[in-house]
N, C-alpha and C positions, 0 to 999 in steps of 0.2 A: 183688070182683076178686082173683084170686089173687096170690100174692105176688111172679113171676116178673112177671106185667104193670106193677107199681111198679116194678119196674126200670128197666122200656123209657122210664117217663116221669119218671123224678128223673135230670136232670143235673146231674153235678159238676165243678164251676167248679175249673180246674187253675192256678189264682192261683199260679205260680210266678215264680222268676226267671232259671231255666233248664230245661235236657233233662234232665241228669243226677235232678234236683230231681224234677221229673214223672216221670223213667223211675221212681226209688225210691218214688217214692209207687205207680203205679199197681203195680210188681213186690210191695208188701205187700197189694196187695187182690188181687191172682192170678186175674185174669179174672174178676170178679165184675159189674165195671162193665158197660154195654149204654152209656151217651149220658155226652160231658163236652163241657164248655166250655171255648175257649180265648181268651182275653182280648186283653186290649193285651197287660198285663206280660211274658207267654209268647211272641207272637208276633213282637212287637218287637224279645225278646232272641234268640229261634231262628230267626224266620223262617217258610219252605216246610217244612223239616226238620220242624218239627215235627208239621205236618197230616201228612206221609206216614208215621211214624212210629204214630201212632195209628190212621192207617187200615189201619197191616201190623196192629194188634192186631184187627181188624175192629170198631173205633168206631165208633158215627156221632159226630160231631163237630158241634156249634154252633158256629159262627167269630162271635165276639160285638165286633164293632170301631165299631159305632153307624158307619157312612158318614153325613156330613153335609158337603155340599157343593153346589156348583151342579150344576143336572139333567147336563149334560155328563160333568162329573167323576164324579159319582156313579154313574152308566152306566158310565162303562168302570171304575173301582173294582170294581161286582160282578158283571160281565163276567168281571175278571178272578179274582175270588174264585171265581162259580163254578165256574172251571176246574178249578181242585182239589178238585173232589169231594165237597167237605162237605156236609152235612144238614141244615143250616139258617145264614144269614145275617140281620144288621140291619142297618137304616136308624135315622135319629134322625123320627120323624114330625113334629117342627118345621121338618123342611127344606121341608116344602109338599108340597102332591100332585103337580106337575110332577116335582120330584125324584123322587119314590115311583116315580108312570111312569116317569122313567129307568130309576130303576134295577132296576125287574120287566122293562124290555127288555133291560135289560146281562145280567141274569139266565139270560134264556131264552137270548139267544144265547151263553153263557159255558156254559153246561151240555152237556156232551157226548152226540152222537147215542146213542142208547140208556138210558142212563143217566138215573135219577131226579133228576126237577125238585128244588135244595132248597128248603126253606120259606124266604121273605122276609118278615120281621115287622118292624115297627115300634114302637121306641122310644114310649112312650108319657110319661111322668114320670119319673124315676128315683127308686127307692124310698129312697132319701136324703135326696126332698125333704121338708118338711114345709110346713105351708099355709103358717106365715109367712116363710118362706124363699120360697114361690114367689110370695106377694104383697107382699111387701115387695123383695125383692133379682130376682125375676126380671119385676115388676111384670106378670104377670099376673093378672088379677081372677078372684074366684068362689072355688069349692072344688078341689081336686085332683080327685076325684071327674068332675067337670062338667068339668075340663081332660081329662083321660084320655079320657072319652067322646068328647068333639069329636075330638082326637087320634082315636080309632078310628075313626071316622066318617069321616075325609079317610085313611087308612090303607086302608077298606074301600073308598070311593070311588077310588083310585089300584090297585083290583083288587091287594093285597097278601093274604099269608093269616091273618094276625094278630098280635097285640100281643105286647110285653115290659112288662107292668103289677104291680101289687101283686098279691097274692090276695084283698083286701079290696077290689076292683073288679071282681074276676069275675063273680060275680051280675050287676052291670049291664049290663056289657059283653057277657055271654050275653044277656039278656032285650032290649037294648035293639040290639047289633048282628048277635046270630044266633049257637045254639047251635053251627055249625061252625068260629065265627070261634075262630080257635086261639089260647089263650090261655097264656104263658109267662110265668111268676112269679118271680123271685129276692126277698131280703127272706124267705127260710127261715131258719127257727130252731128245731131241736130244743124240746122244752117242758126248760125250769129253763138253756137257751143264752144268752149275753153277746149283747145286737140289735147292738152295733161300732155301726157309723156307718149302718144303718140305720134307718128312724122306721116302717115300714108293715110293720110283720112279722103272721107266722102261722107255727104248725108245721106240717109235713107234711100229715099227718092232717084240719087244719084245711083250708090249702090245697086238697086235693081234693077237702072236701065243698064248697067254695065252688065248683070246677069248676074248676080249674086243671086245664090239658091237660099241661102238664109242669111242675115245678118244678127252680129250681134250687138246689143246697148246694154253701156252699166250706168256709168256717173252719170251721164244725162237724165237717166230716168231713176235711179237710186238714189242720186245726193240730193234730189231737186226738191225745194222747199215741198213745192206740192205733185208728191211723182205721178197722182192719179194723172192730174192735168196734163203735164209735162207726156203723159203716154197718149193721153187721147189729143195733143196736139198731135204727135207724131202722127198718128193714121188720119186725122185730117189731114194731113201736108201729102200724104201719100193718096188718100181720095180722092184730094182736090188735083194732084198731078194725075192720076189714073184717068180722072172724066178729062182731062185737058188732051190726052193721049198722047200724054209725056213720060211714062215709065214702065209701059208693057213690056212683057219679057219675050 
């Protein structure tokens, strides 16, 4: 894959706590980026302003707010998300398959006449947890692994397009619910990166040969003294495995 198509599929997570913040970040990478994420922290502090803002840079935009609610709320929550144009939307896929149905109908009807459906994915684990975190404090049983999948399973059944999972679950999740089911991984880490408050990581590189359809990166590329750099190592790391024909999909 050449190295212009890693772009289309590494999203960066815009973990800010304003515009100004995000505008300075994105004005040192000068049009490099194709796909970013905008969180709670960003959209809670800016709002609308912010999605219109990066769709004048011609973004696509992941609005990443995990909706969990009742089916009702939930429906008109990304009804009203879709409005605004973005390219991808979540769900937490704990809220049930009822809610999921909600909210792929708030979905379709939020999307404007013409205008590209965007992707609705579901929350699968968050890559923070670890097994004894989820079996002891979230007291669900089994493995993470075996949670994720079920999760995809009631995600796939509620006609969703795919998950927000580790990259160390892609494999299954390809084999067991279907190589189209789209697969969205955060829990990126450069090789020789600090995992933060992560436990389920991989790098780039790794990620993809696993089959992740896009990844996402923040602090690596946001906090990094110099993020331009810090980004064009990344797609060398990934060029240089590419030619090696080490991370074809």
């Amino acid at each position: 894959m050449a190295q212009q198509d890693w772009n289309r599929q590494i999203i960066i997570a815009l973990d800010y706590a304003n515009i100004t913040e995000m505008e300075h970040f994105l004005n040192r990478l000068d049009g490099r980026l194709a796909y970013v994420k905008v969180g709670m922290e960003l959209f809670y502090a800016a709002g609308l302003e912010v999605i219109y803002r990066l769709k004048e840079r011609g973004l696509n935009v992941f609005l990443d707010l995990k909706v969990h609610d009742i089916p009702n709320t939930a429906k008109g929550a990304v009804r009203s998300l879709a409005q605004l144009g973005v390219d991808m939307i979540n769900v937490h896929a704990a809220g049930g398959i009822q809610m999921m149905q909600a909210a792929r109908e708030g979905l379709e009807q939020g999307t404007k006449a013409g205008s590209p459906r965007p992707l609705l994915i579901g929350v699968t684990m968050l890559t923070s947890t670890s097994q004894s975190m989820m079996n002891e404090q979230l007291a669900i049983p089994g493995t993470v692994e075996e949670t994720v999948i079920q999760y995809a399973r009631l995600v796939k059944q509620a006609g969703l397009d795919g998950v927000v999972a580790s990259p160390l679950e892609v494999p299954q999740l390809k084999e067991r619910i279907g190589r189209e089911f789209v697969t969205v991984t955060p829990g990126i880490r450069p090789a020789g990166s600090d995992k933060g408050d992560q436990t389920r990581v991989a790098t780039p590189a790794e990620a993809f040969a696993l089959g992740s359809d896009y990844i996402v990166i923040g602090r690596a590329v946001t906090a990094a003294p110099d993020p331009l750099a810090a980004w064009e190592q990344i797609l060398q790391s990934l060029h240089s495995v590419t030619a090696k024909g080490g991370a074809s999909q």
